[in-house]
C-alpha positions as CSV (number, residue, x, y, z in Angstrom):
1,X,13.6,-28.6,26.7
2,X,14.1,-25.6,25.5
3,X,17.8,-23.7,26.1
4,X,17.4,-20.5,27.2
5,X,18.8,-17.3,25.6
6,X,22.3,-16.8,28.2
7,X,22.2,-14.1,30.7
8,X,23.4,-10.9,29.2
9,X,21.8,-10.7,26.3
10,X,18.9,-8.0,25.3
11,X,16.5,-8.4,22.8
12,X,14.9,-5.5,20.4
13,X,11.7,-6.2,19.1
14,X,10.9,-6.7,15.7
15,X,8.9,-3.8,13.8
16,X,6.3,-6.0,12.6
17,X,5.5,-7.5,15.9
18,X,1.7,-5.8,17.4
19,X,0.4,-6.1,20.8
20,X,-3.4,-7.5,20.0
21,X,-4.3,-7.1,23.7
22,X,-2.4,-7.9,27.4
23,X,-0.5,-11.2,26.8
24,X,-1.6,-11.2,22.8
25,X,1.4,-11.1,20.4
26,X,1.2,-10.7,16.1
27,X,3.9,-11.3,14.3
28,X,7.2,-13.5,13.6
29,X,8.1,-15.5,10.7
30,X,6.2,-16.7,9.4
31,X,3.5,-15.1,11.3
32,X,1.7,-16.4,13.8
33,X,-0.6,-15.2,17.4
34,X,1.4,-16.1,20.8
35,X,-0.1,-16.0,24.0
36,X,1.6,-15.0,26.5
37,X,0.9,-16.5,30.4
38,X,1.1,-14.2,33.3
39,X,4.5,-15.5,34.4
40,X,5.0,-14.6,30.1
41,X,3.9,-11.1,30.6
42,X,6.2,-10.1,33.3
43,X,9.0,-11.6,31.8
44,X,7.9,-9.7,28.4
45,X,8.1,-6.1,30.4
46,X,11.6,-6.6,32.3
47,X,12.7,-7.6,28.5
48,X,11.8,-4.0,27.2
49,X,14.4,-2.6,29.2
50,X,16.8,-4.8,31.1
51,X,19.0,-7.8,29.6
52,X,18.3,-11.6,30.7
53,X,19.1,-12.0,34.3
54,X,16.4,-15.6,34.9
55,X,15.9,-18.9,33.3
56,X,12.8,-18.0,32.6
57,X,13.6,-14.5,30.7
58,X,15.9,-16.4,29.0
59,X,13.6,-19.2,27.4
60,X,10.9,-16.6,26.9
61,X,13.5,-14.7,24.8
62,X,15.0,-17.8,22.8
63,X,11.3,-18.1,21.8
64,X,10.8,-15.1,20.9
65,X,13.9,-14.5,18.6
66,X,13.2,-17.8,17.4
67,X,10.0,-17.3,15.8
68,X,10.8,-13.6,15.0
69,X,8.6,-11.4,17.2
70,X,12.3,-10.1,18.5
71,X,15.7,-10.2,17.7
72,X,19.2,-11.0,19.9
73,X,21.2,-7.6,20.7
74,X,24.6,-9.9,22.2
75,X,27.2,-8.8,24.8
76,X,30.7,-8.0,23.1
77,X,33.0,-10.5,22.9
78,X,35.9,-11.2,22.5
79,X,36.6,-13.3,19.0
80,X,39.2,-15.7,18.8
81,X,39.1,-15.7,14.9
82,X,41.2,-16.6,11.7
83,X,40.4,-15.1,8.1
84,X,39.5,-17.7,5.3
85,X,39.7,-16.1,1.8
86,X,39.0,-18.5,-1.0
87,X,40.5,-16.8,-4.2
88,X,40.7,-17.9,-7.7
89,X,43.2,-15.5,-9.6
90,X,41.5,-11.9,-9.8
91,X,44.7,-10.9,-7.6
92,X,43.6,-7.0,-8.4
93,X,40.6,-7.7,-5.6
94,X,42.3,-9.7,-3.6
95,X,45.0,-6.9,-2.8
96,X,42.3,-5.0,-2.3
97,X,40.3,-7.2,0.4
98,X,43.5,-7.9,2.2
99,X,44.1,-4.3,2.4
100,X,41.0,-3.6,4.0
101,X,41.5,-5.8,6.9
102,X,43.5,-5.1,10.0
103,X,46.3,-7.0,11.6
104,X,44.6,-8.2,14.6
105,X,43.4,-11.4,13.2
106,X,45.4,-14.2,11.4
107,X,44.6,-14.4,7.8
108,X,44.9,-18.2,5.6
109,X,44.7,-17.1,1.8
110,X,43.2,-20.3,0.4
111,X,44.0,-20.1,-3.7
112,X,42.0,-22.8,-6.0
113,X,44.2,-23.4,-8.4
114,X,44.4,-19.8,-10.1
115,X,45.7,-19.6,-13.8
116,X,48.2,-17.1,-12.3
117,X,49.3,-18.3,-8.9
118,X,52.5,-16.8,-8.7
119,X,50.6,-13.2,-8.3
120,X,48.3,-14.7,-5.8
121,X,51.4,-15.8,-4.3
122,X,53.1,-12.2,-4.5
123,X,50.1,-10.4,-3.4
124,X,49.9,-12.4,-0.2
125,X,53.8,-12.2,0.2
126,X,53.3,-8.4,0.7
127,X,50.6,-8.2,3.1
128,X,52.2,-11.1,5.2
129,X,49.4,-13.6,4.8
130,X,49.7,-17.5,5.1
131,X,48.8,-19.1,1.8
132,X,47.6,-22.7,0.7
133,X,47.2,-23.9,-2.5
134,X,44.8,-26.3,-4.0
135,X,46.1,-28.6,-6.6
136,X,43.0,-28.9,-8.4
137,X,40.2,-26.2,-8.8
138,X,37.5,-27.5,-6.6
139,X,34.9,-24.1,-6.4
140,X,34.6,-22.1,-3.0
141,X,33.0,-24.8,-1.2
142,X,36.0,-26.7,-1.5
143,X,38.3,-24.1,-0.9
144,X,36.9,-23.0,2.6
145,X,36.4,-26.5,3.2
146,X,40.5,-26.9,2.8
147,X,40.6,-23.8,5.4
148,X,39.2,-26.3,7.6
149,X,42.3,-28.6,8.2
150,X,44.6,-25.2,9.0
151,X,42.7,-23.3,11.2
152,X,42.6,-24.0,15.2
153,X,40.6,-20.8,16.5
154,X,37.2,-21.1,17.8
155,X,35.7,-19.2,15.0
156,X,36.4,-18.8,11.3
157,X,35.2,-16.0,9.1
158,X,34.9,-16.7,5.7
159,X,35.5,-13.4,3.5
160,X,35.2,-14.1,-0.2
161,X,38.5,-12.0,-2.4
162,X,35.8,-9.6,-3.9
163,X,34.9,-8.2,-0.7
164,X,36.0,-5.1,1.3
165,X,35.1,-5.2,5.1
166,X,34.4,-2.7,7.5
167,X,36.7,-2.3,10.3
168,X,34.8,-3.9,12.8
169,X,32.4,-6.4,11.2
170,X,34.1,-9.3,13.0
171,X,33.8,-7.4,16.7
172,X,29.8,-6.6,15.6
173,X,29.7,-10.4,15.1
174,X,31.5,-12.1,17.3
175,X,28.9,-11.4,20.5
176,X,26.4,-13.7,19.0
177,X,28.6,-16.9,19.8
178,X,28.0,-15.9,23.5
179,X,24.8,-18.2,22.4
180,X,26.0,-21.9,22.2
181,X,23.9,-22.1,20.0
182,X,24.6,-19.6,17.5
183,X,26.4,-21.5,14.4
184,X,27.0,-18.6,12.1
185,X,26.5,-14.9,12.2
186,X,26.3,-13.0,8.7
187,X,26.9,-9.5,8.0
188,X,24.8,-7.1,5.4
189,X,26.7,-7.7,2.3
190,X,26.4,-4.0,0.2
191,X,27.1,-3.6,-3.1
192,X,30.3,-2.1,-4.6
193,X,29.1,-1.0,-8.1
194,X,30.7,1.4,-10.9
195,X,28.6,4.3,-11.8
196,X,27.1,2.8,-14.8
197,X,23.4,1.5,-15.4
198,X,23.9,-1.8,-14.6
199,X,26.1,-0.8,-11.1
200,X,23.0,1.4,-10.3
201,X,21.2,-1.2,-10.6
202,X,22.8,-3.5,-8.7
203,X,23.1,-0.9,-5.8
204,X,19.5,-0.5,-5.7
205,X,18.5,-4.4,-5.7
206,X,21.9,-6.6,-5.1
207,X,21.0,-10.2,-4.9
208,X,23.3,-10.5,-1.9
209,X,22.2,-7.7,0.2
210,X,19.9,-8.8,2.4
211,X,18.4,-5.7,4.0
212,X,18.4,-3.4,6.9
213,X,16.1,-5.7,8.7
214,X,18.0,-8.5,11.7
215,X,16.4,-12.4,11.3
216,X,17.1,-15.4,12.5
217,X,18.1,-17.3,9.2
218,X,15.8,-20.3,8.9
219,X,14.2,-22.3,5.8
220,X,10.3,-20.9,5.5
221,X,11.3,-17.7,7.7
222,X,11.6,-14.0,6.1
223,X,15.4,-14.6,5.1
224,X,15.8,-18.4,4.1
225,X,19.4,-18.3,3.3
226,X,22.4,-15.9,4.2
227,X,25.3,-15.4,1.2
228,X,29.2,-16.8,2.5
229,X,30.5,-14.0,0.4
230,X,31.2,-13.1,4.4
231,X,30.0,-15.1,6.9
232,X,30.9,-16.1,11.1
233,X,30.9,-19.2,11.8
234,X,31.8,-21.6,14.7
235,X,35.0,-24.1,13.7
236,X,33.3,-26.9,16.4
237,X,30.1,-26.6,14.2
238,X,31.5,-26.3,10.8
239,X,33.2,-30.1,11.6
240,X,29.9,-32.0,11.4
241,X,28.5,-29.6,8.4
242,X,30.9,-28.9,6.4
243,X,30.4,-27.4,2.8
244,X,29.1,-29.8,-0.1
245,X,32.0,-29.8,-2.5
246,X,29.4,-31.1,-5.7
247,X,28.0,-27.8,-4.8
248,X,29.9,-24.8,-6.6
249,X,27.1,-22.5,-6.8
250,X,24.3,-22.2,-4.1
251,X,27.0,-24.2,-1.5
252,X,26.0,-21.4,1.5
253,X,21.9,-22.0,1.3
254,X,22.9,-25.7,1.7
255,X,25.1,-25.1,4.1
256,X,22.7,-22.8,6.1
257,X,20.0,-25.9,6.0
258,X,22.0,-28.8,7.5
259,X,23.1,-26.4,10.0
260,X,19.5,-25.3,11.0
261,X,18.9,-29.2,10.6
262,X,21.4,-29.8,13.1
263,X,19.3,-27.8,15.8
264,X,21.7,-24.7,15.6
265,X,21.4,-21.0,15.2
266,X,22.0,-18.7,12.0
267,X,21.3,-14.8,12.8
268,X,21.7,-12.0,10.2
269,X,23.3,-8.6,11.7
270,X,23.1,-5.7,9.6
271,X,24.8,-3.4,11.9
272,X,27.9,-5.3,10.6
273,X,28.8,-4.7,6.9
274,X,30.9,-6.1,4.0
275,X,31.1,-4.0,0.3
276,X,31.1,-6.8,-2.5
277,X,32.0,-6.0,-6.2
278,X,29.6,-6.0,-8.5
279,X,29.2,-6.5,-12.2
280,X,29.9,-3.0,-14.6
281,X,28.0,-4.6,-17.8
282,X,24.6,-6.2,-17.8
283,X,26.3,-8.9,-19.4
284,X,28.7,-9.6,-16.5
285,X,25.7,-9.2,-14.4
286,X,22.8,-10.8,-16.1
287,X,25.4,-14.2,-16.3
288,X,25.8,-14.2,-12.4
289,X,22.5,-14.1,-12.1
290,X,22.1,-17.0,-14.0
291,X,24.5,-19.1,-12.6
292,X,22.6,-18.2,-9.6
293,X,19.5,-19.9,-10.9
294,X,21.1,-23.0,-12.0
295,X,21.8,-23.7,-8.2
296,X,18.0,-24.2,-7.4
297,X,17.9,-27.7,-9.4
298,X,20.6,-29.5,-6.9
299,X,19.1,-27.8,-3.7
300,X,15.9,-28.9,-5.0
301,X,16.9,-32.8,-5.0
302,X,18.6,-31.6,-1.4
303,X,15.3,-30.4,-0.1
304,X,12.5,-30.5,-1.9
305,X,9.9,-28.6,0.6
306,X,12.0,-25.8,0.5
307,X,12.5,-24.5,-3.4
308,X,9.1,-23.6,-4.0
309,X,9.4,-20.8,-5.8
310,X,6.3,-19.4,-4.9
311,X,3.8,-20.3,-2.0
312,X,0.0,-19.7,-2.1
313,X,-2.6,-19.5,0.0
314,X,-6.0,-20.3,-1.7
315,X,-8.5,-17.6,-1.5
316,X,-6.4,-14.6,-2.1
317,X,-4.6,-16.8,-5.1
318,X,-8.5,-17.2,-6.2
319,X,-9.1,-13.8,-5.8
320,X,-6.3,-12.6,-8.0
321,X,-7.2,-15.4,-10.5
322,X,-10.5,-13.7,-10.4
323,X,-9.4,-10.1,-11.1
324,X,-6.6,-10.8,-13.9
325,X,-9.6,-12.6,-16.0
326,X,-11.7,-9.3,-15.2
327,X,-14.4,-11.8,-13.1
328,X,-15.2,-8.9,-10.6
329,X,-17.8,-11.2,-8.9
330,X,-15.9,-14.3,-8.3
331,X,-13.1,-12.0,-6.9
332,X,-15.7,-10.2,-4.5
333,X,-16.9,-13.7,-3.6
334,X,-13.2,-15.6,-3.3
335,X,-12.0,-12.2,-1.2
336,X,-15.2,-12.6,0.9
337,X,-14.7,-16.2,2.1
338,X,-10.9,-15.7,2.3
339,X,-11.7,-13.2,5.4
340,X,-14.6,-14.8,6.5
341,X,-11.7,-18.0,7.1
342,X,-9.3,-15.8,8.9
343,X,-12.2,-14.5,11.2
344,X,-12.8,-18.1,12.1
345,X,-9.4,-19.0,12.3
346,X,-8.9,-16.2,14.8
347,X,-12.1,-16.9,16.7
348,X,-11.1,-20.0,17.5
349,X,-8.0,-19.4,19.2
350,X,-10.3,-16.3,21.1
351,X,-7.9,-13.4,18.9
352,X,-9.5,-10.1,18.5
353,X,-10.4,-10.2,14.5
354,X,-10.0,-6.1,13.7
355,X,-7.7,-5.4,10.9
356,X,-8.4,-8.9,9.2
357,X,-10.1,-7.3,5.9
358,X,-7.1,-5.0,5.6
359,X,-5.2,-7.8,6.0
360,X,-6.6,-9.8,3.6
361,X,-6.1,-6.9,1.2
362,X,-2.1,-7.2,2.1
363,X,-2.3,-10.9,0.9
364,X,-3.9,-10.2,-2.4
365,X,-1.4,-7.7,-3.2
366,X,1.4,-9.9,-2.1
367,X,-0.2,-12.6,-4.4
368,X,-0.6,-10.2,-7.3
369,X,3.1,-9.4,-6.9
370,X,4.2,-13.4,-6.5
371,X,2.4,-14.2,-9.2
372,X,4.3,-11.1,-11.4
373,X,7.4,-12.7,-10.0
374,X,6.8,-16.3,-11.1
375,X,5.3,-15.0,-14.5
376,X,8.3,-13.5,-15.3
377,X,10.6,-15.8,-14.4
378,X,9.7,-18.6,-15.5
379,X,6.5,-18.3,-18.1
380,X,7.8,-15.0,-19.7
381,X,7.6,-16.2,-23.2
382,X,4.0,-17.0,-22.8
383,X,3.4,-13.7,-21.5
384,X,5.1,-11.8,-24.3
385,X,3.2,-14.3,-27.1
386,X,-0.5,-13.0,-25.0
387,X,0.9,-8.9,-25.0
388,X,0.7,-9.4,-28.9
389,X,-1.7,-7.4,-31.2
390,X,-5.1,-9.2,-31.2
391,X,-7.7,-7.0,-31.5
392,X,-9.6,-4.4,-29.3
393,X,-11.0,-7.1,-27.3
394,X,-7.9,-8.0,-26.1
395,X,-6.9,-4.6,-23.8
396,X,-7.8,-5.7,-20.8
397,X,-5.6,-8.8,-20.9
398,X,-2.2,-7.2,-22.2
399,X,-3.7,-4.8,-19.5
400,X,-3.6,-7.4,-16.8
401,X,0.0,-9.5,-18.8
402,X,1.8,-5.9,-18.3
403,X,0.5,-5.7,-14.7
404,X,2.4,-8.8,-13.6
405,X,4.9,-8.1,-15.7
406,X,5.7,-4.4,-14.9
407,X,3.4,-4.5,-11.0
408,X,6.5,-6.3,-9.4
409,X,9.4,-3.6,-9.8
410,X,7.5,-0.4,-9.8
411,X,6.5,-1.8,-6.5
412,X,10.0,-2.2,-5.1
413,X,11.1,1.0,-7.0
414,X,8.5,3.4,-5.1
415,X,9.6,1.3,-2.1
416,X,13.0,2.3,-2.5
417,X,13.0,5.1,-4.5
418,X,17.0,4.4,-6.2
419,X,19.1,6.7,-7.9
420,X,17.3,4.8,-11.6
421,X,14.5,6.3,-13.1
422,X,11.4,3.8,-12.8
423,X,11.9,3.0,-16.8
424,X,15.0,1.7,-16.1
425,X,14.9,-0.2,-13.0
426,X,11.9,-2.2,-14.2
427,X,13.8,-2.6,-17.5
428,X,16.2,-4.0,-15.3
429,X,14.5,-5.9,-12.6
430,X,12.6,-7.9,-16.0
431,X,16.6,-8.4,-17.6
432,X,16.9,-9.5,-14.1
433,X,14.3,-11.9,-13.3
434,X,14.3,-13.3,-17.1
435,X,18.2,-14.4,-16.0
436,X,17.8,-15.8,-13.0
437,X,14.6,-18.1,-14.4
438,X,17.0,-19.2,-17.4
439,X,19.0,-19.9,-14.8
440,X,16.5,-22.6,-12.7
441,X,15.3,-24.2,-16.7
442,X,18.9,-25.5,-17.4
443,X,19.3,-26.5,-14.2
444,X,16.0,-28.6,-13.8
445,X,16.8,-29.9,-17.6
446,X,20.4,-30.8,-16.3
447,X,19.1,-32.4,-13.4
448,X,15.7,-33.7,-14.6
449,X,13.8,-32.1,-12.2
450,X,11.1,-29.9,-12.1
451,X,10.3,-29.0,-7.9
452,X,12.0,-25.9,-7.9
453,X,9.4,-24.4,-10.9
454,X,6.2,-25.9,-8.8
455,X,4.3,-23.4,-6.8
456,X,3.3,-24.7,-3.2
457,X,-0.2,-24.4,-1.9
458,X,-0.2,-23.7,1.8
459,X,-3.9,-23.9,3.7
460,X,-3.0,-22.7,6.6
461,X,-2.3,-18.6,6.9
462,X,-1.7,-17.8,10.4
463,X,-0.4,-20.3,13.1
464,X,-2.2,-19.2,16.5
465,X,-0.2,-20.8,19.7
466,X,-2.5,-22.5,22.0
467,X,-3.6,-20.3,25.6
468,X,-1.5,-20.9,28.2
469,X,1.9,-22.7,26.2
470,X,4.3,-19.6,26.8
């Protein structure tokens, strides 16, 4: 039976969620068609405006944040909360974090085994903060996991020494836990760069930030995974899915999976921030992002269904096949049958079928782009060995190679339009992508595996919910 979302709470609807007809919702993550019953309908228009007051408003609204057509706005609360910072020497950032932070919250300094611990020890002396120290350097997992046997409050939030919080980030938070089911609650985690090339960079594409957007955090959603550099949690919750200590990179996406696998609820707030330091030199930068990579191996032997790197959908994968090898007819023929599926698809759950061609065209490019992605990631030297001199004949192949190669971040630079020039971002985003793939090789040769560099082929594009089962 489904639990409904408690009383109190309102719900905002996502951007990407259209009204097809009366009752006829597109949207979610990933997307699907929901049709709405009459008793749906009304409960759908008192939502608009007015918080959950019924049973039935609330389970309408837990399935709707759920699947992403909306998103939880909670009722403050008030957080009974203690402040976990795992540190490892760097006591320069670590006075800086715990100057950030007010004194309205207890704060448990966890240090793992720093070189220096007698200025880890002085630092947290002068702002008045409990410290324990780890014997033996275990990685952050461990650390927080440490945190665990000292703290008694109903929630815990994890800050990591690097970061600098806003003043309220905690009391932005802490109304999602009004829902029993609410596990963890994350923040938008902004960079904190120098003004240098690779700082601008990082401002403009930080691996950590994850958007302006709110999601429900859920393997094969929008946002899979949230970063710990700052996270919410629930102590109750964190007792029967605690961190993997073999994990010391990648330790938060598993963590975020056994929790959705033990039927709770992750939700990603960005009207809640946290600055992180970043990298100065692409060197500092480029081996983070590495190290980064290297994480998808273990996760991979964790859960295998959920490190593909890259998941296809047949006839717009066809199509794109088609146009990179400069076979205009196969790619008129492949688009052709991929919309002419959709249309059926849609006609068979009776959903109105304007816009599908348009759509269609969305998937190809988002293929196109995947496909730049993966290239470059983890194919690049074969794609730099084909971009060699050849002969005339050759153009319209380096023509296509640079495409994929260049199509990705000149996409998400006009996107975003950052303070780089679009020479240098894409310069960067390639450094970037060519990091984090070096990254994923060691790790699969490490761990002898190869799931998280297979592409997943998914046949079914568009989930439509069956008339009359909401």
């Amino acid at each position: 039976m489904t639990t409904p979302l408690p009383t109190g709470f309102r719900i905002t609807v996502d951007p990407g969620t259209k009204q097809l007809a009366s009752g006829l919702l597109f949207g979610g993550s990933p997307a699907r068609v929901l049709r709405l019953t009459k008793a749906g309908q009304t409960a759908w228009t008192r939502l608009a405006d007015n918080p959950v007051t019924t049973s039935a408003e609330g389970v309408l609204a837990r399935l709707l944040t759920d699947a992403g057509f909306a998103h939880p706005l909670p009722p403050k609360k008030t957080a009974d909360v203690t402040i976990v910072i795992p540190v490892r020497d760097r006591a320069e950032l670590l006075d800086r974090c715990l100057g950030a932070i007010d004194d309205r919250y207890p704060i448990l300094v966890i240090d793992d085994d720093s070189a220096d611990p007698a200025a880890i020890a002085a630092v947290t002396s002068a702002h008045g903060t409990k410290l324990v120290r780890r014997p033996v350097n275990g990685g952050p997992g461990a650390a927080r996991n440490t945190a665990l046997e000292h703290v008694s409050t109903e929630l815990i939030a994890f800050l990591d020494s690097d970061c600098v919080p806003a003043p309220e980030w905690i009391d932005r938070l802490a109304g999602h836990f009004a829902d029993p089911l609410v596990a963890a609650a994350a923040p938008r985690v902004r960079p904190l760069a120098p003004d240098t090339w690779a700082g601008r960079y990082t401002r403009a594409a930080s691996s950590l930030d994850m958007g302006t957007a709110p999601s429900r955090v859920a393997p094969g959603t929008r946002l899979s995974y949230v970063p710990t550099a700052a996270l919410l949690v629930r102590r109750a919750a964190m007792e029967s899915a605690a961190f993997d200590p073999a994990l010391r990179v990648g330790e938060d996406v598993d963590l975020g999976w056994r929790l959705h696998d033990a039927g709770f609820r992750i939700r990603y707030d960005p009207s809640a921030e946290v600055t992180h330091h970043e990298p100065a030199t692409w060197r500092e930068l480029l081996r983070r992002r590495a190290s980064y990579g290297s994480s998808a191996a273990p996760l991979a032997i964790r859960r295998p269904a959920a490190m593909a790197p890259l998941v296809l959908h047949p006839w717009p994968t066809l199509t794109v096949a088609a146009l990179l090898a400069r076979r205009p007819l196969p790619a008129v023929v492949a688009f052709g049958v991929a919309v002419l599926s959709m249309v059926r698809v849609l006609r068979r759950g009776n959903v109105p079928t304007h816009g599908v061609v348009p759509a269609m065209g969305t998937a190809v490019g988002q293929t196109w782009l995947g496909f730049g992605r993966y290239g470059t990631q983890f194919a690049a030297p074969v794609l730099f060995a084909l971009l060699l001199p050849g002969g005339r004949r050759r153009w319209g192949r380096r023509a296509a190679l640079v495409s994929l190669l260049a199509g990705p971040p000149l996409t998400a630079w006009m996107r975003k339009r950052p303070e780089l020039d679009p020479l240098r971002y894409t310069a960067g985003a390639v450094a970037d992508d060519l990091a984090y793939g070096a990254g994923v090789w060691a790790g699969c040769l490490h761990h002898r595996t190869a799931v998280p560099l297979r592409p997943r082929i998914t046949w079914r594009p568009l989930r439509v919910d069956p008339k009359g089962k909401r």
